[in-house]
DOTORKE-961399 format. One record per residue (C-alpha): chain; x, z, y; residue in three letters. Coordinates in Angstrom, 3 decimals, always signed. Example, Ala and Ser with C-alpha at 12.3 -4.5 7.8 and 13.67 -1.06 7.14 Angstrom:
// residues 2
pt chain:A	px:+12.300	pz:+7.800	py:-4.500	resn:ALA
pt chain:A	px:+13.670	pz:+7.140	py:-1.060	resn:SER
END
This chain:
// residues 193
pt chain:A	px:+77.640	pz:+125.568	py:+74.323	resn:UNK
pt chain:A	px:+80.304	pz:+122.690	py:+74.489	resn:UNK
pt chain:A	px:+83.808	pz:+124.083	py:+75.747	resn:UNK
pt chain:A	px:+84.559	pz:+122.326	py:+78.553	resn:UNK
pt chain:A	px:+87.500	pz:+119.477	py:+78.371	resn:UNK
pt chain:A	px:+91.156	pz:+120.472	py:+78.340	resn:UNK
pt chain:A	px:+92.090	pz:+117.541	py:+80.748	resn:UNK
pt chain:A	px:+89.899	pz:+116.700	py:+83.092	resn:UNK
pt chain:A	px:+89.980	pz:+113.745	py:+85.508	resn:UNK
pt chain:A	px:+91.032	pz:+115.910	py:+88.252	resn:UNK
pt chain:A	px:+94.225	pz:+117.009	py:+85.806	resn:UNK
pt chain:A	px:+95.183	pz:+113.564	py:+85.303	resn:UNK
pt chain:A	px:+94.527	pz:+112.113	py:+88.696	resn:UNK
pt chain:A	px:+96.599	pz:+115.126	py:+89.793	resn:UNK
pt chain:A	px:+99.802	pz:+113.618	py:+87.576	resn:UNK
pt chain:A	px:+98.917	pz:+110.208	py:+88.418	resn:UNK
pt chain:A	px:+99.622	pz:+111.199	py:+92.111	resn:UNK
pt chain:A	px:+103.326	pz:+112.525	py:+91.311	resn:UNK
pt chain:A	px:+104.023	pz:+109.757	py:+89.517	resn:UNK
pt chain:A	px:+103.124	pz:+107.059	py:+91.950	resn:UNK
pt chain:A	px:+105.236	pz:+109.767	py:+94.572	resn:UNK
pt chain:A	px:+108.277	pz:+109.357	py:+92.298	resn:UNK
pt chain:A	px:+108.047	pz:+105.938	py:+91.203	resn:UNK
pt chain:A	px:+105.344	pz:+103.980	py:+92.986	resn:UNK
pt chain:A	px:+101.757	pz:+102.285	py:+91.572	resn:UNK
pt chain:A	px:+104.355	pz:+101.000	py:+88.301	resn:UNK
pt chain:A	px:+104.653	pz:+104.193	py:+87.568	resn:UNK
pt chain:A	px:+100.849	pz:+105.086	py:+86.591	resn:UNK
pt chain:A	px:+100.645	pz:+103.919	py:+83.642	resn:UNK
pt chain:A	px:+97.973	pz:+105.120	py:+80.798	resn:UNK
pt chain:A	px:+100.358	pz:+106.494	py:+78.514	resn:UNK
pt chain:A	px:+102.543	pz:+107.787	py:+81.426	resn:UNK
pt chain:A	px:+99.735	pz:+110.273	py:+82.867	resn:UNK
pt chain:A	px:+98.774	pz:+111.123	py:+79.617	resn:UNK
pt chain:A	px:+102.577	pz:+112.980	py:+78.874	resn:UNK
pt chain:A	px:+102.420	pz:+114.021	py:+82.146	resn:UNK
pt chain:A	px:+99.826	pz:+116.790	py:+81.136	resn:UNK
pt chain:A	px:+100.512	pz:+116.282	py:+77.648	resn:UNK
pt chain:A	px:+97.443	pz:+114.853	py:+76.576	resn:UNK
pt chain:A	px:+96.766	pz:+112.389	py:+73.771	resn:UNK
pt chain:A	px:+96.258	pz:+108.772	py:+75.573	resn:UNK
pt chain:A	px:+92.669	pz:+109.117	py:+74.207	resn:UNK
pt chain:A	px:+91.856	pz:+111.336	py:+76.596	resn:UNK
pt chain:A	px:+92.908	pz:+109.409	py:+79.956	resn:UNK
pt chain:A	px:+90.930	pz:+106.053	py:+77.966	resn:UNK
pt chain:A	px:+87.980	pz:+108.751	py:+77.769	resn:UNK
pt chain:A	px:+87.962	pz:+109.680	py:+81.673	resn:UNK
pt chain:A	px:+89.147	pz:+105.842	py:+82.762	resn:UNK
pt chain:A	px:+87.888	pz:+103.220	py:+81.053	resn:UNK
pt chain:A	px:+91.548	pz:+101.165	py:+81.551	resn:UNK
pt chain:A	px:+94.527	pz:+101.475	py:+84.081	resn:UNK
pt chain:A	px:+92.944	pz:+99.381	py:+87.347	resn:UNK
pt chain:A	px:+90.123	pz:+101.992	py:+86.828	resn:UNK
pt chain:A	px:+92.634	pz:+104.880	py:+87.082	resn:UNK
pt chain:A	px:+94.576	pz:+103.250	py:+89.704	resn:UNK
pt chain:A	px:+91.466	pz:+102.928	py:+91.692	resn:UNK
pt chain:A	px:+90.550	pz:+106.455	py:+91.342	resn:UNK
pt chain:A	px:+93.812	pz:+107.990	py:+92.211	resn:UNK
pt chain:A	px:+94.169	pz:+105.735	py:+95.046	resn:UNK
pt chain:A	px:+90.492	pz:+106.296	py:+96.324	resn:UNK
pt chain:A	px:+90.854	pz:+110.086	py:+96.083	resn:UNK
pt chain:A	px:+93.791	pz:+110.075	py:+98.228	resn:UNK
pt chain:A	px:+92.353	pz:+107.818	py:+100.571	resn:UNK
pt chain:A	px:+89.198	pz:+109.770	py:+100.904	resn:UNK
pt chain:A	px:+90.524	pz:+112.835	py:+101.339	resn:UNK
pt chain:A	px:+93.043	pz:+111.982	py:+104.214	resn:UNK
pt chain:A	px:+90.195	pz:+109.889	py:+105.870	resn:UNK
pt chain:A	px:+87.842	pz:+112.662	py:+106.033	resn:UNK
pt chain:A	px:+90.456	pz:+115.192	py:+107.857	resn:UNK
pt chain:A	px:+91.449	pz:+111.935	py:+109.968	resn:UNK
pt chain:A	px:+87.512	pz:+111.083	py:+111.114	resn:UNK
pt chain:A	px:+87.117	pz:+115.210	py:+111.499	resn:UNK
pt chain:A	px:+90.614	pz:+115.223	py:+114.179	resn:UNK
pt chain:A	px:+88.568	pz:+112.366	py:+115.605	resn:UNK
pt chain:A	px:+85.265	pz:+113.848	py:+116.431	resn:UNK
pt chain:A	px:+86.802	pz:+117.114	py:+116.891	resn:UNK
pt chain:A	px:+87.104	pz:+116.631	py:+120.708	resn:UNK
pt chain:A	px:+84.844	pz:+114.693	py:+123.226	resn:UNK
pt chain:A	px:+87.423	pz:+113.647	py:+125.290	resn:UNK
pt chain:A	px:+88.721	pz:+110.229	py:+123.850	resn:UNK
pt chain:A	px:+92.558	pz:+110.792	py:+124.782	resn:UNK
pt chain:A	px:+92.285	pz:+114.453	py:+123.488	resn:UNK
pt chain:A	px:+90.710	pz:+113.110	py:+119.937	resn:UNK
pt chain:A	px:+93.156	pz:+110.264	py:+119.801	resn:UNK
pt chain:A	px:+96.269	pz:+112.895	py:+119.899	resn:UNK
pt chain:A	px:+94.379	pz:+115.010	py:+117.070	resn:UNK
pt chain:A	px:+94.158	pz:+111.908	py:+115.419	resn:UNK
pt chain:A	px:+97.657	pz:+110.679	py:+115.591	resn:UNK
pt chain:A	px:+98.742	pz:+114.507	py:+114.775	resn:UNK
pt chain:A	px:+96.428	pz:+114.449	py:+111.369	resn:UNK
pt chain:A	px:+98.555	pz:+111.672	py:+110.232	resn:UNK
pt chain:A	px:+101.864	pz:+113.988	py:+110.126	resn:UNK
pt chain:A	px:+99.964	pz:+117.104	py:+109.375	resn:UNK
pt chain:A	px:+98.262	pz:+116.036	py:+106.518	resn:UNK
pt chain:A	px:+101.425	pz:+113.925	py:+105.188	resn:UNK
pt chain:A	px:+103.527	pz:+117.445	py:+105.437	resn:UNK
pt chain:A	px:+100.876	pz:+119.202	py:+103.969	resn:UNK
pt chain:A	px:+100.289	pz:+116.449	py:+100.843	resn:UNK
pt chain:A	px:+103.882	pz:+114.939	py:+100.813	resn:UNK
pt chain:A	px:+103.001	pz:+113.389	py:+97.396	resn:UNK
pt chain:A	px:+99.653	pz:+112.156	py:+98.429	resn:UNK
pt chain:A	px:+101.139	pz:+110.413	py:+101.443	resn:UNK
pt chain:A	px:+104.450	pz:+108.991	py:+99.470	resn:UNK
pt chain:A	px:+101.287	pz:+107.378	py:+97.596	resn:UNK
pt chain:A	px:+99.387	pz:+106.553	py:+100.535	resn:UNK
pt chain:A	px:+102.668	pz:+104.370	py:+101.787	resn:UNK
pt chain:A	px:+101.878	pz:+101.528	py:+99.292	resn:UNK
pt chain:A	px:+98.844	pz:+99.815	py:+100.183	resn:UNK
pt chain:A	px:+95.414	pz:+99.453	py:+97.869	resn:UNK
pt chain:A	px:+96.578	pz:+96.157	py:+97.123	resn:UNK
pt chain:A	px:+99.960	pz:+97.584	py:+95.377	resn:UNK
pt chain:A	px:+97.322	pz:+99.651	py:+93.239	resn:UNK
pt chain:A	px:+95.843	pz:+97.087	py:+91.773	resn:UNK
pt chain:A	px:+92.716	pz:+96.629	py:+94.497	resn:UNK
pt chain:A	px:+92.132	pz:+93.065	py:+93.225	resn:UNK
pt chain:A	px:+91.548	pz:+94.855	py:+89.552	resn:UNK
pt chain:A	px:+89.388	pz:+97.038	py:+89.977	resn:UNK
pt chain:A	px:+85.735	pz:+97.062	py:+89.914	resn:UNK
pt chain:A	px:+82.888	pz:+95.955	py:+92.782	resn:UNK
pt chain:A	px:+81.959	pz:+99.302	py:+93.533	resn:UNK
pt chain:A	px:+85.804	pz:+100.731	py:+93.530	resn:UNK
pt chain:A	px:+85.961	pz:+98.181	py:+96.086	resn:UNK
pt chain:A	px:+82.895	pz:+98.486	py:+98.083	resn:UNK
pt chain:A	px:+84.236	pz:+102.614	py:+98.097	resn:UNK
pt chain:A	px:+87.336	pz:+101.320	py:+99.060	resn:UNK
pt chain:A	px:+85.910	pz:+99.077	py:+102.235	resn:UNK
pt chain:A	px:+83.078	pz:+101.520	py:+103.587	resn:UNK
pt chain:A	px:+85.908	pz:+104.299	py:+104.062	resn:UNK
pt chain:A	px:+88.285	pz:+102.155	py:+106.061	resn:UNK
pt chain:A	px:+84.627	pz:+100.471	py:+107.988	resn:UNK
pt chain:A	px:+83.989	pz:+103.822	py:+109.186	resn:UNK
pt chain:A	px:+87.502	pz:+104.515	py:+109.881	resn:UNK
pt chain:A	px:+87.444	pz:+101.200	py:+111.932	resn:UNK
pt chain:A	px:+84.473	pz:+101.914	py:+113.490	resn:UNK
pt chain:A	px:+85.447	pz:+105.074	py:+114.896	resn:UNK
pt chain:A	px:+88.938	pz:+103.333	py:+116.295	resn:UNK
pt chain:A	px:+86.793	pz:+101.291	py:+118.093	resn:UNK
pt chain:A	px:+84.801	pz:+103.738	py:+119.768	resn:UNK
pt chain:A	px:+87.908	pz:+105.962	py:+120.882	resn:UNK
pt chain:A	px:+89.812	pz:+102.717	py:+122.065	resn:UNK
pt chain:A	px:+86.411	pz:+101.787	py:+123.597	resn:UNK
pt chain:A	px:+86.308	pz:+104.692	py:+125.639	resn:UNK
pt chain:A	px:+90.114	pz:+104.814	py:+127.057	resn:UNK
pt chain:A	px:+89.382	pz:+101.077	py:+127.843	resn:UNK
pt chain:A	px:+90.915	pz:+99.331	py:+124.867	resn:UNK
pt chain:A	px:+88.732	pz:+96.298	py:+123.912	resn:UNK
pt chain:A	px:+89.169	pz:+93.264	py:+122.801	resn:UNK
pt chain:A	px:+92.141	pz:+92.235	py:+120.749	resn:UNK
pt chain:A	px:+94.429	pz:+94.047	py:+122.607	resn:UNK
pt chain:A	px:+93.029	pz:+96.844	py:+122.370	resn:UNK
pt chain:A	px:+92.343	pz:+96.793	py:+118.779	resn:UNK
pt chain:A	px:+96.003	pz:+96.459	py:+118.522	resn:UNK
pt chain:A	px:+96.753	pz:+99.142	py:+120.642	resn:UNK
pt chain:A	px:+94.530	pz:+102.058	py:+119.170	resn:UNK
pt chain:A	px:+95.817	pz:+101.120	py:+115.397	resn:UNK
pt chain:A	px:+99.544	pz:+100.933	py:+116.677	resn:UNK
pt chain:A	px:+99.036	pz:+104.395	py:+118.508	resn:UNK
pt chain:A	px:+96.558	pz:+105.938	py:+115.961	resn:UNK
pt chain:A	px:+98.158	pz:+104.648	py:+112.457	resn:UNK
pt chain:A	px:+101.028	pz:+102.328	py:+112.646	resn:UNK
pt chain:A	px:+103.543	pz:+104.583	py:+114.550	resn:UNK
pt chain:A	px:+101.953	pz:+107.918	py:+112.713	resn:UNK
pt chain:A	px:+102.855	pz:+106.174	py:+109.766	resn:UNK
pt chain:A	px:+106.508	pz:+105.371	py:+110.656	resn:UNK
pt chain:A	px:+106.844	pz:+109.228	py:+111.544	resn:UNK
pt chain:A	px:+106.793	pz:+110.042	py:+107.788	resn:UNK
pt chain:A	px:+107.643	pz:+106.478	py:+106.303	resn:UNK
pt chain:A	px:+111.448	pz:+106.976	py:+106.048	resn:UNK
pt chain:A	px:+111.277	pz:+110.820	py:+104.684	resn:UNK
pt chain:A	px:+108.615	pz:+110.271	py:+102.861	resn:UNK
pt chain:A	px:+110.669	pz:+107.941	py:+100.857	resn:UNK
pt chain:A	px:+113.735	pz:+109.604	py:+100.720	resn:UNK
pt chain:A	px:+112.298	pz:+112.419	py:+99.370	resn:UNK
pt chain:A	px:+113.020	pz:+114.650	py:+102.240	resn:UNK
pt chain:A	px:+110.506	pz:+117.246	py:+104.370	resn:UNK
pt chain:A	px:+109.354	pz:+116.204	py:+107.501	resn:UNK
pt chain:A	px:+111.639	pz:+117.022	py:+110.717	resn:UNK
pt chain:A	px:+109.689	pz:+119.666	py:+112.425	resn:UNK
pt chain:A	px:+109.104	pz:+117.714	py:+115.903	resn:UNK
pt chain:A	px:+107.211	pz:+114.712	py:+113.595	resn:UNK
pt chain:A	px:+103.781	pz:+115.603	py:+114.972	resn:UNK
pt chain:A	px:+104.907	pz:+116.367	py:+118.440	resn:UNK
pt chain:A	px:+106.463	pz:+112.922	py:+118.059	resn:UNK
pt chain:A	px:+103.056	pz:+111.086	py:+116.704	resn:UNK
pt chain:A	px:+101.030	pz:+112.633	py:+119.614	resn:UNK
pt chain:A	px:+103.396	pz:+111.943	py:+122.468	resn:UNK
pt chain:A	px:+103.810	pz:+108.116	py:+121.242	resn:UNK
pt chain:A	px:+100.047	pz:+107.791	py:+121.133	resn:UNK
pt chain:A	px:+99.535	pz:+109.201	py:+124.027	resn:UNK
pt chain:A	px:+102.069	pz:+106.717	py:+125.695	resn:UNK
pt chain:A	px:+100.160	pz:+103.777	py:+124.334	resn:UNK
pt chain:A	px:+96.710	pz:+105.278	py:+125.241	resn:UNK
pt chain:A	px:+97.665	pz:+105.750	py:+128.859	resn:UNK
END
């Protein structure tokens, strides 16, 4: 019976995560994860075949697992203006309860490397943020946001200002203020109408 691995990929995408937190997408570095958890650099070269790879994957787990609590706030009500609050408030929630994984989420995919890293990282990568997109659209749709506009509108109310909530604690290293999500939800729902 083989003993399972000492550092698994979860392990090192776990320090990968505080270091981009501390010191940003420079900070992952192969041999930088691999003292993190005190592993020999063979073993982060064994789970990621180089550092876009690992970027990618650190990146993409975050990603993924913010998206699917944001897509579940979503659908989670079937009025439109209801859904769009939860969704606004998912932003803050989620960033107070993952403060590292949203410090990491405030650089873009580009900043890790997206140009790197391999077709289907990418094609990962784009269906997430389609069906992110696509549901956008069908909230906005149905508060009457259309068009360019409206587009505009729903990401302003349902990720920019979210976003700018936690964007200046975030980076200073600081816990949210406790009114952040009733601030999220009340600008959204002053943009929605």
């Amino acid at each position: 019976m083989p003993r399972p691995p000492r550092f698994d990929a979860e392990a090192l995408l776990d320090a990968a995560v505080l270091l981009a937190a501390a010191g940003g997408p420079a900070a992952v570095t192969m041999s930088a994860v691999a003292q993190a958890v005190g592993a020999p650099s063979g073993s982060v070269y064994h789970r990621f075949p180089g550092r876009p790879a690992l970027l990618a994957e650190v990146w993409l787990r975050t990603v993924e697992g913010f998206q699917e609590g944001y897509l579940a706030a979503l659908d989670g009500d079937p009025d439109p203006r209801t859904a769009a609050r939860a969704g606004a408030r998912h932003v803050v929630a989620w960033s107070r309860a993952h403060p590292g994984e949203a410090a990491l989420l405030l650089y873009g995919a580009e900043e890790f490397g997206r140009a790197g890293w391999s077709e289907e990282h990418r094609e990962r990568a784009d269906r997430g943020n389609e069906r992110v997109f696509a549901r956008l659209g069908a909230v906005g749709a149905a508060v009457g946001l259309t068009g360019p506009e409206g587009r505009d509108r729903i990401a302003l109310a349902l990720i920019d200002l979210p976003l700018a909530v936690v964007r200046r604690p975030l980076r200073a290293g600081r816990p949210l203020p406790p009114h952040a999500e009733d601030l999220a939800v009340e600008s959204a729902a002053a943009l929605l109408g």
